[in-house]
VOPAGU-2260 file (C-alpha; in pm, 1 decimal, decimal comma):
REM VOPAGU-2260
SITE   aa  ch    i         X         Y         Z
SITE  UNK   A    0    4225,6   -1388,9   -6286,4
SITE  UNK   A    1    3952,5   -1475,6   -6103,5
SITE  UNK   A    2    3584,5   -1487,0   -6261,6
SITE  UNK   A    3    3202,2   -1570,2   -6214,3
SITE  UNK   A    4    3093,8   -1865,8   -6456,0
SITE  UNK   A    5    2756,2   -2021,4   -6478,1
SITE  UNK   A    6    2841,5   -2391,8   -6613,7
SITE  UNK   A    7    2507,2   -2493,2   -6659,1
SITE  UNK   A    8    2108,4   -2433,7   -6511,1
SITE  UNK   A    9    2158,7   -2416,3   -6138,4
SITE  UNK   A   10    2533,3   -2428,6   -6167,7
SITE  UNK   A   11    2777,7   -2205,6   -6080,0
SITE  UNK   A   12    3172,7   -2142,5   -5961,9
SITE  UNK   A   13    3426,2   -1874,6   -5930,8
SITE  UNK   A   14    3702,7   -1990,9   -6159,9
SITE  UNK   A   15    4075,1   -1911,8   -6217,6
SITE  UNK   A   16    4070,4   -1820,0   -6587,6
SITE  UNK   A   17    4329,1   -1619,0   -6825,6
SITE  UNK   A   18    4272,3   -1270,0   -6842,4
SITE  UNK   A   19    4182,6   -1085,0   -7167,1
SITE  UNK   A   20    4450,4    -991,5   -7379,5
SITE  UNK   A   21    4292,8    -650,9   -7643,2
SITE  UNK   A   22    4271,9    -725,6   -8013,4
SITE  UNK   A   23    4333,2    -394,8   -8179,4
SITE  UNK   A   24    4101,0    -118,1   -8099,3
SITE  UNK   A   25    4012,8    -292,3   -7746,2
SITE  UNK   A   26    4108,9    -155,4   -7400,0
SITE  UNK   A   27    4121,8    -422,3   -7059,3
SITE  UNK   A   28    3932,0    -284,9   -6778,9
SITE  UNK   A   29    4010,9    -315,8   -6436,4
SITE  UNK   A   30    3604,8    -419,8   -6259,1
SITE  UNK   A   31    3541,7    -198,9   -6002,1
SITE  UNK   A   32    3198,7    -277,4   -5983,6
SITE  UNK   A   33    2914,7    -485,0   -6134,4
SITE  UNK   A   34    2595,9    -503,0   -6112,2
SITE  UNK   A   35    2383,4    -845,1   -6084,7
SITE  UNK   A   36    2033,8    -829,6   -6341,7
SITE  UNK   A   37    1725,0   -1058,8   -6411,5
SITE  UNK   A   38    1887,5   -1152,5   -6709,2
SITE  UNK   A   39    2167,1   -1295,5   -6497,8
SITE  UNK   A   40    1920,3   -1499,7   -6271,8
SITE  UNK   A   41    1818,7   -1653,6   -6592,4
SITE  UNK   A   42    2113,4   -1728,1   -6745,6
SITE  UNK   A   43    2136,8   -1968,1   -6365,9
SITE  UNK   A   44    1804,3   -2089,0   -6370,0
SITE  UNK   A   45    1842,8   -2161,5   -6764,5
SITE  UNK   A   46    1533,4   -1971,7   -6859,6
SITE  UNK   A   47    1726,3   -1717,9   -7089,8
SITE  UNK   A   48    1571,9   -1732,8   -7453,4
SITE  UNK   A   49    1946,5   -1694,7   -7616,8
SITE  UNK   A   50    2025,6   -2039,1   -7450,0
SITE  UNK   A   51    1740,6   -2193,9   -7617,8
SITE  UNK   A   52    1814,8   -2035,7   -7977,4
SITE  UNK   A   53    2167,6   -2051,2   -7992,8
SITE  UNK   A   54    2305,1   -1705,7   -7916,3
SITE  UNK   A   55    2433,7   -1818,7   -7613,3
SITE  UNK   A   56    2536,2   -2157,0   -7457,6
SITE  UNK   A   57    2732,0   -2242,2   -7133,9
SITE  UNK   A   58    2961,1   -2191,8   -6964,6
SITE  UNK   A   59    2850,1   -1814,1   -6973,4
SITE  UNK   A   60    3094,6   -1551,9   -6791,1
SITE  UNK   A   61    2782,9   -1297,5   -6690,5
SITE  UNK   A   62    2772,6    -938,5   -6595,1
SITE  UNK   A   63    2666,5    -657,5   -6815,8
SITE  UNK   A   64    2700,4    -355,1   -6570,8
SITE  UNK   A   65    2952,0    -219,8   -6482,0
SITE  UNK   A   66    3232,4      18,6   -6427,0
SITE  UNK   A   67    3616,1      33,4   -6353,8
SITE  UNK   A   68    3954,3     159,7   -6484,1
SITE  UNK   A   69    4171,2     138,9   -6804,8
SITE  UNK   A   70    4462,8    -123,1   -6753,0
SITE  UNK   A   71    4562,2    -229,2   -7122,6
SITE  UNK   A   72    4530,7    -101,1   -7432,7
SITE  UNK   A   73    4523,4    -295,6   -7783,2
SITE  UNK   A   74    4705,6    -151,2   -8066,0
SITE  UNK   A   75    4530,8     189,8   -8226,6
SITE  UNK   A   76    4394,3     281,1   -7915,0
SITE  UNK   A   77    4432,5     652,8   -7817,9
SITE  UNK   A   78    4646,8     663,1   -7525,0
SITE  UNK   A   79    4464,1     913,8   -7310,3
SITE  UNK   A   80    4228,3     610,1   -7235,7
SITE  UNK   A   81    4512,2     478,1   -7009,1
SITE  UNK   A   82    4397,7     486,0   -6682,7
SITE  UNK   A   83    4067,3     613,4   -6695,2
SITE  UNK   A   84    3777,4     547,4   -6516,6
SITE  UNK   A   85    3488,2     415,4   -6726,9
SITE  UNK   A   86    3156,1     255,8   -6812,9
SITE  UNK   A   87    3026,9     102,0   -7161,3
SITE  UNK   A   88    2775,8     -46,2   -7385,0
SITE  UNK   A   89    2649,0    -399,9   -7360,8
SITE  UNK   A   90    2559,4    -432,7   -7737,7
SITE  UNK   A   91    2859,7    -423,5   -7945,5
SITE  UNK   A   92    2742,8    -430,7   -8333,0
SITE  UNK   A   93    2991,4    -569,9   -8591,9
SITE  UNK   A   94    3089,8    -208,4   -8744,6
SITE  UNK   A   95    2962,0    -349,4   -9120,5
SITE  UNK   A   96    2653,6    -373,7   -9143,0
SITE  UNK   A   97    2349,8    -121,8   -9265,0
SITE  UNK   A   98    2211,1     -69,8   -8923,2
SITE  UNK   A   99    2581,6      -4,5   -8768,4
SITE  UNK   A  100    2627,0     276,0   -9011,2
SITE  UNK   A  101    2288,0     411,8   -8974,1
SITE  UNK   A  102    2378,4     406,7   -8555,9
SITE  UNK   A  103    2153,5     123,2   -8435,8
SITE  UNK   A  104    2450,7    -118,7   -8359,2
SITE  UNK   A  105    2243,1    -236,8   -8052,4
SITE  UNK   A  106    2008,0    -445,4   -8305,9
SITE  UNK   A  107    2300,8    -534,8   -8510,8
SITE  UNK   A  108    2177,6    -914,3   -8626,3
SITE  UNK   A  109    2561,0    -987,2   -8539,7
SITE  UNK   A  110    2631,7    -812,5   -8202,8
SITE  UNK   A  111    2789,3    -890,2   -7958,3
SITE  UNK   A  112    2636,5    -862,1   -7589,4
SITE  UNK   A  113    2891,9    -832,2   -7302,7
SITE  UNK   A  114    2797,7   -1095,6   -7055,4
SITE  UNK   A  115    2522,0   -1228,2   -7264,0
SITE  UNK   A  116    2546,5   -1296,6   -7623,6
SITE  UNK   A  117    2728,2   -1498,7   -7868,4
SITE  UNK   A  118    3051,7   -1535,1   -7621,4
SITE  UNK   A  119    3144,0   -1192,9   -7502,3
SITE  UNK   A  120    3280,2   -1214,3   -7171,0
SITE  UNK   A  121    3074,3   -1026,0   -6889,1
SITE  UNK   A  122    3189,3    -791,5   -6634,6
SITE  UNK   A  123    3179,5   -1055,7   -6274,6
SITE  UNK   A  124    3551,7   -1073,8   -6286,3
SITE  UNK   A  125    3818,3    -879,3   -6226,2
SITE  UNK   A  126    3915,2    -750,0   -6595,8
SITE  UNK   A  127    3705,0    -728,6   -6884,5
SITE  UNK   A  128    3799,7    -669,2   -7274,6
SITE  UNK   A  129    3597,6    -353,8   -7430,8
SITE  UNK   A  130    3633,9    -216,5   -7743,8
SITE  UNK   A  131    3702,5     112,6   -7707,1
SITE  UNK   A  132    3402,0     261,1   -7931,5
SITE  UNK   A  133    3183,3     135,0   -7648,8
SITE  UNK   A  134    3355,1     350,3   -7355,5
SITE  UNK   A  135    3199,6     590,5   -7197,9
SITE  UNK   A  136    3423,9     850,0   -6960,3
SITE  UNK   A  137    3320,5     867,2   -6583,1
SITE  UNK   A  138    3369,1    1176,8   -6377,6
SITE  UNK   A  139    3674,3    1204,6   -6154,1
SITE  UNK   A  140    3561,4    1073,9   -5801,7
SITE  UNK   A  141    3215,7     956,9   -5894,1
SITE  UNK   A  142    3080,0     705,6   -5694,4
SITE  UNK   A  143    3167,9     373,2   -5847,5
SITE  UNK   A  144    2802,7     231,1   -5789,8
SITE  UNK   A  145    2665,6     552,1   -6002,0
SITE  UNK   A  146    2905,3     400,9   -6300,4
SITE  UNK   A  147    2755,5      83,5   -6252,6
SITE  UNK   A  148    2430,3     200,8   -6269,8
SITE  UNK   A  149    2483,8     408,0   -6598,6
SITE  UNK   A  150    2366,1     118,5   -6819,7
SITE  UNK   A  151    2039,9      41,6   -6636,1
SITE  UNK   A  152    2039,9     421,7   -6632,6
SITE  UNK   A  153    2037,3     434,9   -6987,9
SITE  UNK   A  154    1761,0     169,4   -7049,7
SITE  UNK   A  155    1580,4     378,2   -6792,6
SITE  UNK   A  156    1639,2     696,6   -6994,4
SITE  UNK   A  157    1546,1     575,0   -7316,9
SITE  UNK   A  158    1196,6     464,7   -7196,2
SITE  UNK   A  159    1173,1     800,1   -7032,3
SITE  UNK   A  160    1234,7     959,8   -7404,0
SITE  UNK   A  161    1009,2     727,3   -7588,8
SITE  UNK   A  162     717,9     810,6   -7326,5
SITE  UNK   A  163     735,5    1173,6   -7470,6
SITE  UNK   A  164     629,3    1381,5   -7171,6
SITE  UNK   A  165     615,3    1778,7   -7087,8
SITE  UNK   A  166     699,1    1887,8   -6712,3
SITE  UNK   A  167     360,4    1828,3   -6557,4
SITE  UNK   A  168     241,0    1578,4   -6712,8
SITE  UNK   A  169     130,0    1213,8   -6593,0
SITE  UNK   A  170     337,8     944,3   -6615,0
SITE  UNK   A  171     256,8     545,1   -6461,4
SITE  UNK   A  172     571,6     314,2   -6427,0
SITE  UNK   A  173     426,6     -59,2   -6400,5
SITE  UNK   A  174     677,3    -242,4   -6202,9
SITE  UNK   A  175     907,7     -78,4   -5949,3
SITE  UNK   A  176    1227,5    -298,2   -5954,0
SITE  UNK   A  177    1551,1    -136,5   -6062,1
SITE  UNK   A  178    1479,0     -11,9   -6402,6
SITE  UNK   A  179    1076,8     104,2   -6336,6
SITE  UNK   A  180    1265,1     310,2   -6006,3
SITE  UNK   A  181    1535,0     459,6   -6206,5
SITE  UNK   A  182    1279,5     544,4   -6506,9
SITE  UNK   A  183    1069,6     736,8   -6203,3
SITE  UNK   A  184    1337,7     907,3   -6057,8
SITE  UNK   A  185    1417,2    1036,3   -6421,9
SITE  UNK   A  186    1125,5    1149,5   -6515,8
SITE  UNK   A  187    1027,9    1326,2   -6199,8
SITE  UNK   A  188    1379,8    1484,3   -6224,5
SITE  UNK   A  189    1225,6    1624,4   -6592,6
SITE  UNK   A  190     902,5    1767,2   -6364,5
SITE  UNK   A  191     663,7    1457,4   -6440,5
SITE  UNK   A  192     374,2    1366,6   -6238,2
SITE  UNK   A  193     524,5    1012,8   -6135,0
SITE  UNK   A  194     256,6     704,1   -6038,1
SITE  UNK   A  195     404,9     387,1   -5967,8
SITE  UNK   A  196     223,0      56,7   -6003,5
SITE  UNK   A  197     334,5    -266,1   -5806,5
SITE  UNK   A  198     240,3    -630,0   -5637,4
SITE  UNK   A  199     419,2    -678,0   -5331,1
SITE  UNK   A  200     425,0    -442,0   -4996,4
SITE  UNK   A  201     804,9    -444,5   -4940,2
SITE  UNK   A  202     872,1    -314,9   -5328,0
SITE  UNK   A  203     528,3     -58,5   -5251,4
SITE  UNK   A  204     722,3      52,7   -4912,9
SITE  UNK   A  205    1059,0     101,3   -5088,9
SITE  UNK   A  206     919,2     301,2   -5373,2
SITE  UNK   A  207     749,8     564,4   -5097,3
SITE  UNK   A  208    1054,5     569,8   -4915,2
SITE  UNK   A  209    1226,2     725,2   -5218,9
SITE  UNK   A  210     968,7    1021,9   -5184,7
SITE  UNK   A  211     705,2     898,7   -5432,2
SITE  UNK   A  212     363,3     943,3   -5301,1
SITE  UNK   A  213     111,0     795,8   -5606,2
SITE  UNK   A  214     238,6     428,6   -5516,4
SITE  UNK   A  215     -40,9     188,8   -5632,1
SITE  UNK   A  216    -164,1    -180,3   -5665,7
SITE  UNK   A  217    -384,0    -313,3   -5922,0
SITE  UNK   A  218    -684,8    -276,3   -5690,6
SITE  UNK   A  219    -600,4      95,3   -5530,3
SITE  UNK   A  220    -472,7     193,4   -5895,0
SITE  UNK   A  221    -758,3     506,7   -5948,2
SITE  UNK   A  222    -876,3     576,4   -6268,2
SITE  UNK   A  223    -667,9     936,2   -6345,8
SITE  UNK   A  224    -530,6    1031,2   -6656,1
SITE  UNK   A  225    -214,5     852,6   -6789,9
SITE  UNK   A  226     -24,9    1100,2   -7034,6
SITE  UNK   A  227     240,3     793,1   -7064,8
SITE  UNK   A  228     240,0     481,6   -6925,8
SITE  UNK   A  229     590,5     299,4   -6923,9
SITE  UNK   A  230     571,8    -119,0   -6831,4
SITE  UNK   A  231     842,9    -233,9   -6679,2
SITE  UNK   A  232     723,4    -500,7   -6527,0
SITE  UNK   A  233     773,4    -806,0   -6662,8
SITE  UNK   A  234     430,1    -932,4   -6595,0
SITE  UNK   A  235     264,1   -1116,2   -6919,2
SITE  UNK   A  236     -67,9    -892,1   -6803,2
SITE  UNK   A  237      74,1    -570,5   -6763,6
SITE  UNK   A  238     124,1    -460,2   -7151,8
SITE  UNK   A  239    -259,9    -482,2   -7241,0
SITE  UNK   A  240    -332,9    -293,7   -6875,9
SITE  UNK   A  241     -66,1     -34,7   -7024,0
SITE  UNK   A  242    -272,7      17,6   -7348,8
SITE  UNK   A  243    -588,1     -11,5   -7163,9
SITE  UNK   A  244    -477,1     280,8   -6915,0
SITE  UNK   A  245    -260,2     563,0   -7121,7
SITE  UNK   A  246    -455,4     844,1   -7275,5
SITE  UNK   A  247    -563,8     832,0   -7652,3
SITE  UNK   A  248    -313,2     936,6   -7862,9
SITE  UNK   A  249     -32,0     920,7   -7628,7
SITE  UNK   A  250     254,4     694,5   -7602,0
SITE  UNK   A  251     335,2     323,6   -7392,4
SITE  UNK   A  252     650,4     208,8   -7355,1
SITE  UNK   A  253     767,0    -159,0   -7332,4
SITE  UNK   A  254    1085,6    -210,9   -7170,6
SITE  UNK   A  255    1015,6    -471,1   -6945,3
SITE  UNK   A  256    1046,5    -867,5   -7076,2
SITE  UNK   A  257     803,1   -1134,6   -6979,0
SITE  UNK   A  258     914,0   -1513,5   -6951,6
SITE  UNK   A  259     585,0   -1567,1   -7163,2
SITE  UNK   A  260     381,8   -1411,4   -7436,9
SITE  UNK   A  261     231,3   -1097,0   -7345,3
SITE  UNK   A  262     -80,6   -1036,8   -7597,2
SITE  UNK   A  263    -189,9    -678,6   -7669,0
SITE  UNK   A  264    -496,3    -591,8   -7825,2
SITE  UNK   A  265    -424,4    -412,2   -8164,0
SITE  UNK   A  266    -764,5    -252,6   -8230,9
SITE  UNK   A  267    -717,6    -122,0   -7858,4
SITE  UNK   A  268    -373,3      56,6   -7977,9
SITE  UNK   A  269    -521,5     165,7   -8328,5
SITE  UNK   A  270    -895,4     253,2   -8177,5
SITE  UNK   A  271    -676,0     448,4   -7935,7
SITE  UNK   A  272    -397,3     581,2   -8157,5
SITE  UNK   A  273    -143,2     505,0   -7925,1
SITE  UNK   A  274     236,1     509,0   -7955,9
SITE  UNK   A  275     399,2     168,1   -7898,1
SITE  UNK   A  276     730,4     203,2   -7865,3
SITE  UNK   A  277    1002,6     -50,0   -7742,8
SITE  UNK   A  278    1367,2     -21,8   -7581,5
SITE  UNK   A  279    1634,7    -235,9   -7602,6
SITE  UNK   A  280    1963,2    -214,2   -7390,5
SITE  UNK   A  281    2071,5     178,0   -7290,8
SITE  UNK   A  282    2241,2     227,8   -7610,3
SITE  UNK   A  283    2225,7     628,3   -7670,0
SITE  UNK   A  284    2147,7     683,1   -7345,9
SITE  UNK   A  285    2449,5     611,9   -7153,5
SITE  UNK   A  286    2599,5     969,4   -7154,6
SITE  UNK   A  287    2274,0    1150,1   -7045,7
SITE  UNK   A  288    2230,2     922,4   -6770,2
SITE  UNK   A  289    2630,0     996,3   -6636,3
SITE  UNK   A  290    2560,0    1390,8   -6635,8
SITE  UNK   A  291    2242,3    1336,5   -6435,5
SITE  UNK   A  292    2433,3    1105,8   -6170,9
SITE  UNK   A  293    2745,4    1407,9   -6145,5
SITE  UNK   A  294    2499,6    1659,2   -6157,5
SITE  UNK   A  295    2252,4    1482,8   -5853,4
SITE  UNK   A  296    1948,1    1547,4   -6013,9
SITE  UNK   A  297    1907,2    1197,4   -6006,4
SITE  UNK   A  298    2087,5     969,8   -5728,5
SITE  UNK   A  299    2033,5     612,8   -5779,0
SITE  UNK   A  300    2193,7     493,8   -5501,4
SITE  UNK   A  301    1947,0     385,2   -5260,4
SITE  UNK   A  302    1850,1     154,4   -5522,0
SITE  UNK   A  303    2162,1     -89,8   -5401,7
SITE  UNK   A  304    2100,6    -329,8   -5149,1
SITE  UNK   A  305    2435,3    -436,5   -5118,6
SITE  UNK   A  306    2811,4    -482,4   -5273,0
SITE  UNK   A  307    2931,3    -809,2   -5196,3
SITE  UNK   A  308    3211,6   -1022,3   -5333,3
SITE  UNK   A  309    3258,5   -1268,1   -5662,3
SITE  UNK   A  310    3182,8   -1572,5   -5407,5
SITE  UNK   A  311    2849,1   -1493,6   -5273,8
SITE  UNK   A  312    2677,7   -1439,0   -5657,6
SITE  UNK   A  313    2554,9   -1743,1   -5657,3
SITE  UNK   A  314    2334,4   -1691,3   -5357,4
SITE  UNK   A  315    2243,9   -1384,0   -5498,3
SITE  UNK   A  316    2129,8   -1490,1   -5831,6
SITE  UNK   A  317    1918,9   -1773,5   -5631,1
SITE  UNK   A  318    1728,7   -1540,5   -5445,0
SITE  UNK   A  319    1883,7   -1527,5   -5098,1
SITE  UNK   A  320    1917,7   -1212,4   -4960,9
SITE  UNK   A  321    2009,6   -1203,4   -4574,7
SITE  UNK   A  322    1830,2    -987,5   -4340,8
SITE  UNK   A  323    2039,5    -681,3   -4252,0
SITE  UNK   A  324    2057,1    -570,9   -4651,9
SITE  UNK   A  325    1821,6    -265,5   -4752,1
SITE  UNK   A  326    1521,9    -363,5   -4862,4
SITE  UNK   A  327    1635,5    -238,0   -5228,2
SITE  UNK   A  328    1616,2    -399,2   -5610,5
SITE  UNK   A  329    1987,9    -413,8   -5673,4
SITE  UNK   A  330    2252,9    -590,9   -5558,8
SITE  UNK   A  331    2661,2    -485,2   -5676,3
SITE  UNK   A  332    2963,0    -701,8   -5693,9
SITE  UNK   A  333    3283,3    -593,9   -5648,9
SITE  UNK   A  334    3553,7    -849,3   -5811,2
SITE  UNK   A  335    3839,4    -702,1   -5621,3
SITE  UNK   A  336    3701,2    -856,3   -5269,7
């Protein structure tokens, strides 16, 4: 079959390579569409912190979103999962442990992370093993970029949760790429007060054209009331601004990942009492997210720039994006192409 592979920093190739054969209680699925992340970009550019502390090395098959139908099954799998359409979980925990058993198998010290950690192979390719404990069902007919965009979806969600909000309240999203827009068009979908915080125009110009009107810089930003403030930035700035910002005794949630330190103040967080609260991956979040794409209350759609084939990733992951796409965050893959 045919697959994405990133040999090395700044190297890439579609390859033939031998499709997955399911160990027992794994299911093949047939990649209907993928989505391409940050964390892909610096698996090519090398910057990814697992390559530097040995959870991942190259050649790395990439590609942790996605969705697509049941082709195989391994042995003890149920076979009503024959021919389904699907979605699932990038962290796979080892089943064992403590924190498995007490249902955090996304910070399982021994996981597995499709696409990203410790070998797993991602989803750019045309079939990818799952174990079946990781599936989650899609709706008959749903739009295969809506399954691809449960898993953002679910990070999304989670940071939604952790922010803690009551319809009305005031919410602040620092960075509108893919996950601060989905985390806004969730929690105005709950009957938040969304504000949006961002750097460059065309990002500012998307986010209004999705019908949010509090769309800010750092300089326009007005002083208001944050009930929650949710960074999802990336910025190494951006978590003390968070802290700084969100009412006392309220909640901040860090979901987005700096390529440096980002230093927070902890007599501003215990002078404030304020919630910290980090999210990691859209583990427990997943299934929520796919009833609020079937339902429409949230349609995430816009969000795609384009769906393009396995052989133009690479110019994708370097940054080139040609000038009839939408001037969106997220850019699809579909293998079958």
């Amino acid at each position: 079959m045919r697959a994405f592979v990133v040999t090395g920093p700044g190297a890439s190739a579609v390859r033939d390579v031998a499709p997955p054969e399911p160990r027992p209680g794994e299911v093949v699925v047939e990649v209907e569409r993928a989505g391409v992340c940050g964390t892909d970009m610096e698996f090519l550019t090398g910057h990814m912190s697992y390559l530097h502390n040995g959870q991942a090395r190259y050649p790395v098959r990439i590609g942790h979103e996605w969705c697509g139908v049941v082709r195989v099954l391994g042995d003890g799998v149920e076979p009503s999962w024959l021919g389904r359409r699907v979605t699932g979980d990038t962290m796979l925990g080892c089943g064992r442990c403590d924190r498995c058993a007490s249902g955090r198998r996304h910070v399982c010290a021994d996981r597995y992370e499709v696409g990203i950690r410790n070998g797993w192979p991602g989803a750019l390719a045309e079939r990818l093993p799952v174990p079946v404990t990781a599936l989650h069902p899609l709706p008959d007919g749903m739009d295969p970029a809506l399954g691809a965009l449960a898993e953002p979806g679910g990070n999304a969600l989670r940071a939604v949760r952790g922010a803690a909000l009551e319809p009305g309240e005031r919410l602040l999203v620092m960075g509108p790429g893919t996950i601060g827009l989905l985390a806004a068009q969730i929690a105005a979908a709950r009957g938040a007060e969304v504000h949006l915080l961002g750097l460059a125009a065309p990002s500012l110009d998307f986010a209004r054209s999705l019908g949010f009107a509090h769309v800010w810089t750092r300089e326009t930003l007005p002083r208001l009331r944050f009930d929650a403030v949710i960074d999802a930035s990336g910025a190494p700035a951006l978590p003390a601004l968070a802290v700084d910002l969100v009412e006392p005794g309220r909640r901040v949630v860090f979901i987005g990942l700096s390529s440096g330190a980002s230093l927070v103040d902890s007599r501003a967080v215990a002078l404030k009492d304020v919630t910290a609260v980090g999210v990691l991956s859209g583990f427990g979040g997943m299934a929520e997210t796919i009833e609020l794409y079937a339902s429409g209350a949230v349609d995430p759609r816009p969000l795609v720039a384009a769906t393009v084939p396995l052989e133009e990733v690479s110019g994708v992951l370097a940054g080139h994006r040609p000038p009839g796409w939408a001037p969106a965050p997220k850019v699809h893959v579909d293998p079958r192409r």
